[in-house]
ChimeraX commands (.cxc) that place a marker at each C-alpha (Angstrom):
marker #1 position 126.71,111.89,79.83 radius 0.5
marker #1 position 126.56,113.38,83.14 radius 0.5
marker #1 position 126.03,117.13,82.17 radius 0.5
marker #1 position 124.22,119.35,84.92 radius 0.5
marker #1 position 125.31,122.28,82.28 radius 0.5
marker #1 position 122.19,124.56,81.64 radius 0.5
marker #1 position 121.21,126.55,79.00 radius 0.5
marker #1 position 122.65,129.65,80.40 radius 0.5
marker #1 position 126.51,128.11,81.33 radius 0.5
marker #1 position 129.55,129.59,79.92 radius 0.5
marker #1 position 131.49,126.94,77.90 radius 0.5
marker #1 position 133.96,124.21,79.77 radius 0.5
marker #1 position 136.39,125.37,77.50 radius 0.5
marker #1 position 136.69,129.19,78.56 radius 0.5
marker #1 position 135.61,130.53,74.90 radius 0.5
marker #1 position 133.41,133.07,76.94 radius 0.5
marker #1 position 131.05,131.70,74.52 radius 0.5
marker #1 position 127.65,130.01,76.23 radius 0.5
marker #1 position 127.76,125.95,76.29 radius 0.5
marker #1 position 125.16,125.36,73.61 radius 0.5
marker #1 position 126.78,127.98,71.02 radius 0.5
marker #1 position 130.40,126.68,71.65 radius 0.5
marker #1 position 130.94,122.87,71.93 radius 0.5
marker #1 position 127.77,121.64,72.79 radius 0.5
marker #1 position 127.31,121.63,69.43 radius 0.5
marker #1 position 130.04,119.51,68.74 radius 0.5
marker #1 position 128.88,117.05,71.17 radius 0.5
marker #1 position 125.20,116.94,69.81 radius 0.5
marker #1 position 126.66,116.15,66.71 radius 0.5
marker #1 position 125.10,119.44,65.09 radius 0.5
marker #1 position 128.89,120.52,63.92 radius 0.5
marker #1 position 132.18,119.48,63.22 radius 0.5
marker #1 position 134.99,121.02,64.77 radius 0.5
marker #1 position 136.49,123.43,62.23 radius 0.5
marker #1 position 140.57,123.33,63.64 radius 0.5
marker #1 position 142.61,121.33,65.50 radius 0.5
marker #1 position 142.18,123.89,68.49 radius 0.5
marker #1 position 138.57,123.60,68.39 radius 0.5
marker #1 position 138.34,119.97,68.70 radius 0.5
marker #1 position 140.72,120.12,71.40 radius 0.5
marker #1 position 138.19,122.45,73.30 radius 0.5
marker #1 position 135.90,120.58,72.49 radius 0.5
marker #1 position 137.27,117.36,73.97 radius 0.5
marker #1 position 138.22,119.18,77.36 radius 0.5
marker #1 position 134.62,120.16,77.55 radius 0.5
marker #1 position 133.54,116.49,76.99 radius 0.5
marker #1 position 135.76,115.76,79.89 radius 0.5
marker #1 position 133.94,118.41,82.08 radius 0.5
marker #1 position 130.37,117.51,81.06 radius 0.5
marker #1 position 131.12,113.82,81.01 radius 0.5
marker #1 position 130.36,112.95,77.63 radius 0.5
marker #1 position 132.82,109.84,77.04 radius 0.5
marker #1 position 131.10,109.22,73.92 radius 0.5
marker #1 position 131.88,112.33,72.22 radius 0.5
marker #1 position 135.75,111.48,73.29 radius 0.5
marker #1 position 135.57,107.87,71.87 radius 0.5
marker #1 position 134.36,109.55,68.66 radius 0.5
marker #1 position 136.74,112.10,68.19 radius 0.5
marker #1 position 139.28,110.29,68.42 radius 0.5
marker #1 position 141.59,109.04,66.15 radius 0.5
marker #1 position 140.44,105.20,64.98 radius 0.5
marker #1 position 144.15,103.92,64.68 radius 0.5
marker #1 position 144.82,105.19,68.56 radius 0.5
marker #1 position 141.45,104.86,69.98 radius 0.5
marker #1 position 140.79,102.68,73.24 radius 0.5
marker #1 position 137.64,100.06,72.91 radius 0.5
marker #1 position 136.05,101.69,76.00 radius 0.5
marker #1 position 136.71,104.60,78.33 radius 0.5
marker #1 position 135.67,105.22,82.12 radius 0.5
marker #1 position 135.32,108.97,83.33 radius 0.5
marker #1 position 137.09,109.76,86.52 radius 0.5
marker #1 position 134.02,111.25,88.10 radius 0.5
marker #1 position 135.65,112.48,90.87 radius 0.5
marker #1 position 137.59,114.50,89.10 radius 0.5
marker #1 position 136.32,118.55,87.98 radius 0.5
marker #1 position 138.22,120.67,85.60 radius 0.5
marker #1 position 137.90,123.83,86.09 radius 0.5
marker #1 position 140.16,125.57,83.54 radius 0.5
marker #1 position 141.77,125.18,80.13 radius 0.5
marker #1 position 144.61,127.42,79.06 radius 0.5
marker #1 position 145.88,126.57,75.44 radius 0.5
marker #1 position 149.82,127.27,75.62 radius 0.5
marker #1 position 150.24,126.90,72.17 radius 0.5
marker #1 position 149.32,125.82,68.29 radius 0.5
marker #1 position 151.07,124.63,65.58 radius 0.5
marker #1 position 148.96,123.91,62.29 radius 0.5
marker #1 position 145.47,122.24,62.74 radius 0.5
marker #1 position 143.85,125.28,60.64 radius 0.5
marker #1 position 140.77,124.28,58.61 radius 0.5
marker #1 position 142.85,123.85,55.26 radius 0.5
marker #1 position 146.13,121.38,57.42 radius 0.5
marker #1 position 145.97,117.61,57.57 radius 0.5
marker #1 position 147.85,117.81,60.93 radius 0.5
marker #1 position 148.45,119.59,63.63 radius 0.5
marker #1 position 149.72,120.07,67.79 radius 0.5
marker #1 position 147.67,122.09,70.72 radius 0.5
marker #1 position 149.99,122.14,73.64 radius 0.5
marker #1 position 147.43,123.39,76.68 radius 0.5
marker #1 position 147.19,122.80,80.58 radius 0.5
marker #1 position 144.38,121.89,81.90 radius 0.5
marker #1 position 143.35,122.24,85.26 radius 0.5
marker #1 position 141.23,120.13,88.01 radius 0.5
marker #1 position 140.38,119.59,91.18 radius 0.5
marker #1 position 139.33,116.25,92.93 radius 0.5
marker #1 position 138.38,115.63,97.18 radius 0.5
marker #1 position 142.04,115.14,97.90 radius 0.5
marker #1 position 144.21,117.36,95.67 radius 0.5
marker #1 position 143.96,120.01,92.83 radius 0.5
marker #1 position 146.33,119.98,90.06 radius 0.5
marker #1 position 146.67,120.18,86.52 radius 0.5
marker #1 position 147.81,118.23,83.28 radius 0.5
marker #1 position 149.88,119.36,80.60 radius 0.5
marker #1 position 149.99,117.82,77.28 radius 0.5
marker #1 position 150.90,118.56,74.00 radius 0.5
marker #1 position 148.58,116.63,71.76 radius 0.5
marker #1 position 148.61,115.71,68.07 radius 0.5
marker #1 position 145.95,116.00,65.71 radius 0.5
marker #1 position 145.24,114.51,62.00 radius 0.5
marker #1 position 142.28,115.71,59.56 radius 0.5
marker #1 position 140.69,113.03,57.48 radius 0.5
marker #1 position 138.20,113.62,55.32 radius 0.5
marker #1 position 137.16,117.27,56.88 radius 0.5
marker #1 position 137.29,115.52,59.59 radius 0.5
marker #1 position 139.33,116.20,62.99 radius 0.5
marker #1 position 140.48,113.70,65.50 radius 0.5
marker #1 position 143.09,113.46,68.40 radius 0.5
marker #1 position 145.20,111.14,67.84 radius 0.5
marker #1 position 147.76,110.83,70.94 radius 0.5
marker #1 position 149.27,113.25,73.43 radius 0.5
marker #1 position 153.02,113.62,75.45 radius 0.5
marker #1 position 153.07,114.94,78.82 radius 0.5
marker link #1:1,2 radius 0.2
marker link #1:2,3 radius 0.2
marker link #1:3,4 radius 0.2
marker link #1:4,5 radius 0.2
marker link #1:5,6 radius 0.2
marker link #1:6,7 radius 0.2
marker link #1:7,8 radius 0.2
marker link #1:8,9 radius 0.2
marker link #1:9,10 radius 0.2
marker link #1:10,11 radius 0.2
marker link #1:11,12 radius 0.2
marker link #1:12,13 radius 0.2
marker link #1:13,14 radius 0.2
marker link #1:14,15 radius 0.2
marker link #1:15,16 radius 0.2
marker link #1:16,17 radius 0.2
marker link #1:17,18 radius 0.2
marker link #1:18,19 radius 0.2
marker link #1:19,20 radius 0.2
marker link #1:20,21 radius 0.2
marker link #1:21,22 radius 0.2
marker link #1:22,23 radius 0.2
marker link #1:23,24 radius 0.2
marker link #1:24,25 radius 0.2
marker link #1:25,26 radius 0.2
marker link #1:26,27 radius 0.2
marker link #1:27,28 radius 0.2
marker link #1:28,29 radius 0.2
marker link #1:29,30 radius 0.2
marker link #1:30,31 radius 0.2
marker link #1:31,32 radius 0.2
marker link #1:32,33 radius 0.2
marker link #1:33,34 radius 0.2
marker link #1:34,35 radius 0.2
marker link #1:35,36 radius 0.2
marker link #1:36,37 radius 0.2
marker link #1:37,38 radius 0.2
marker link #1:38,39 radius 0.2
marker link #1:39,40 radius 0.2
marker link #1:40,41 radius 0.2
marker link #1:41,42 radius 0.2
marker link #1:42,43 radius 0.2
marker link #1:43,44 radius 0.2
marker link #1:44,45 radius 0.2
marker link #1:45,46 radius 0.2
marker link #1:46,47 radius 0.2
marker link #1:47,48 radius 0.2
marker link #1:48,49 radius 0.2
marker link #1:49,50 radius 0.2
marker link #1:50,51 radius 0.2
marker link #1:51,52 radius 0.2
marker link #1:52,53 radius 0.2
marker link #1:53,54 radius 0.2
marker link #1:54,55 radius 0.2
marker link #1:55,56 radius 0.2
marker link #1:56,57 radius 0.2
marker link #1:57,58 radius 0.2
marker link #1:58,59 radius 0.2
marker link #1:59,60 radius 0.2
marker link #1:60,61 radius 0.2
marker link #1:61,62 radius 0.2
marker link #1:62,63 radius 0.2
marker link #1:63,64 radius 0.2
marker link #1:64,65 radius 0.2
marker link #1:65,66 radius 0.2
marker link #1:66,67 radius 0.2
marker link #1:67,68 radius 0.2
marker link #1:68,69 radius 0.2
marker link #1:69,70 radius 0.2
marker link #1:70,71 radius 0.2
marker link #1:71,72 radius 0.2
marker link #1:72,73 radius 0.2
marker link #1:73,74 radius 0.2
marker link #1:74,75 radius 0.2
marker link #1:75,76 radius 0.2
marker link #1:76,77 radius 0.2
marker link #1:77,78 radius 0.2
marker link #1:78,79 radius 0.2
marker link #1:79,80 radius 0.2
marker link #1:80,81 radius 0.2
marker link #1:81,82 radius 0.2
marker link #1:82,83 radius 0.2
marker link #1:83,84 radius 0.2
marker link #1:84,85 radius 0.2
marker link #1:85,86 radius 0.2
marker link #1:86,87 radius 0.2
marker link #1:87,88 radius 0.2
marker link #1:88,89 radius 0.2
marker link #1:89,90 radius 0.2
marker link #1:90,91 radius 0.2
marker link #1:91,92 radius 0.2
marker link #1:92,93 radius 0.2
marker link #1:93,94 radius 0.2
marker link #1:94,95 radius 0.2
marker link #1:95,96 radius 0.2
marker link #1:96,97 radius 0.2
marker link #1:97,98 radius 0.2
marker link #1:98,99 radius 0.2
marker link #1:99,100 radius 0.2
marker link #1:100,101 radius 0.2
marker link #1:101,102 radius 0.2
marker link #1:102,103 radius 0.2
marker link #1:103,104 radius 0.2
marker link #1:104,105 radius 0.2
marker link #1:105,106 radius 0.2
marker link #1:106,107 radius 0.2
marker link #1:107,108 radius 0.2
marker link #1:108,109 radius 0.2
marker link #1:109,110 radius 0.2
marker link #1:110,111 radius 0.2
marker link #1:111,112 radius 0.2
marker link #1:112,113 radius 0.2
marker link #1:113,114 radius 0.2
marker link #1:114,115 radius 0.2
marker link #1:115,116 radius 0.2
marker link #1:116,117 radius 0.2
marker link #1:117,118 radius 0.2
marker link #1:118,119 radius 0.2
marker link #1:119,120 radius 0.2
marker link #1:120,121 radius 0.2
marker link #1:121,122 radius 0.2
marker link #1:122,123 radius 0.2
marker link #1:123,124 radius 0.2
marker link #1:124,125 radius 0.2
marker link #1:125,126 radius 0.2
marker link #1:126,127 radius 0.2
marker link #1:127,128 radius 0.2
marker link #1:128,129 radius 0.2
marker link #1:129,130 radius 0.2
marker link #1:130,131 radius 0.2
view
């Protein structure tokens, strides 16, 4: 993980929460992401802080990659959620269409995505996305 997040940083994932109340906790392994929406923060903040670990392990076992390399070049900088269908606490599937936004050296921009989820077991993991 990469993190230079302190103590004192507002969540990645624009909560308004602090990092270590929000998903830090998530990716210390402290908590499990209660909704699909959740984990989806979640993951966007793993993708600010750098924690490719946390991504690999949220995600869905039947769709996950072997490995996965950060684009360190890239920052996010905001996540807007557009939209939810399902992924409460008591669903076994759900959708979180969101935009997230970045900016790299050459270009700022953003990517939008409407990403499924599946519960298993309590458990929440993405489990592929359309653009």
């Amino acid at each position: 993980m990469t993190s230079s997040f302190l103590p004192t940083d507002r969540c990645p994932c624009f909560s308004g929460q602090g990092y270590p109340e929000c998903c830090n906790r998530y990716h210390r392994g402290d908590a499990l992401a209660p909704t699909a929406e959740q984990l989806m923060r979640s993951r966007y903040s793993a993708f600010a802080v750098g924690d490719a670990a946390y991504l690999l392990a949220t995600w869905h076992p039947l769709t996950r990659p072997a490995s996965l390399e950060l684009d360190a070049s890239l920052v996010w900088t905001r996540l807007v959620i557009d939209r939810t269908s399902g992924g409460g606490p008591f669903d076994r599937e759900g959708l979180v269409e969101f935009t997230a936004h970045y900016r790299s050296d050459e270009e700022r921009g953003t990517q939008h995505e409407t990403s499924r989820f599946e519960r298993v077991d309590r458990v929440w993991y993405y489990v592929d996305g359309v653009e």
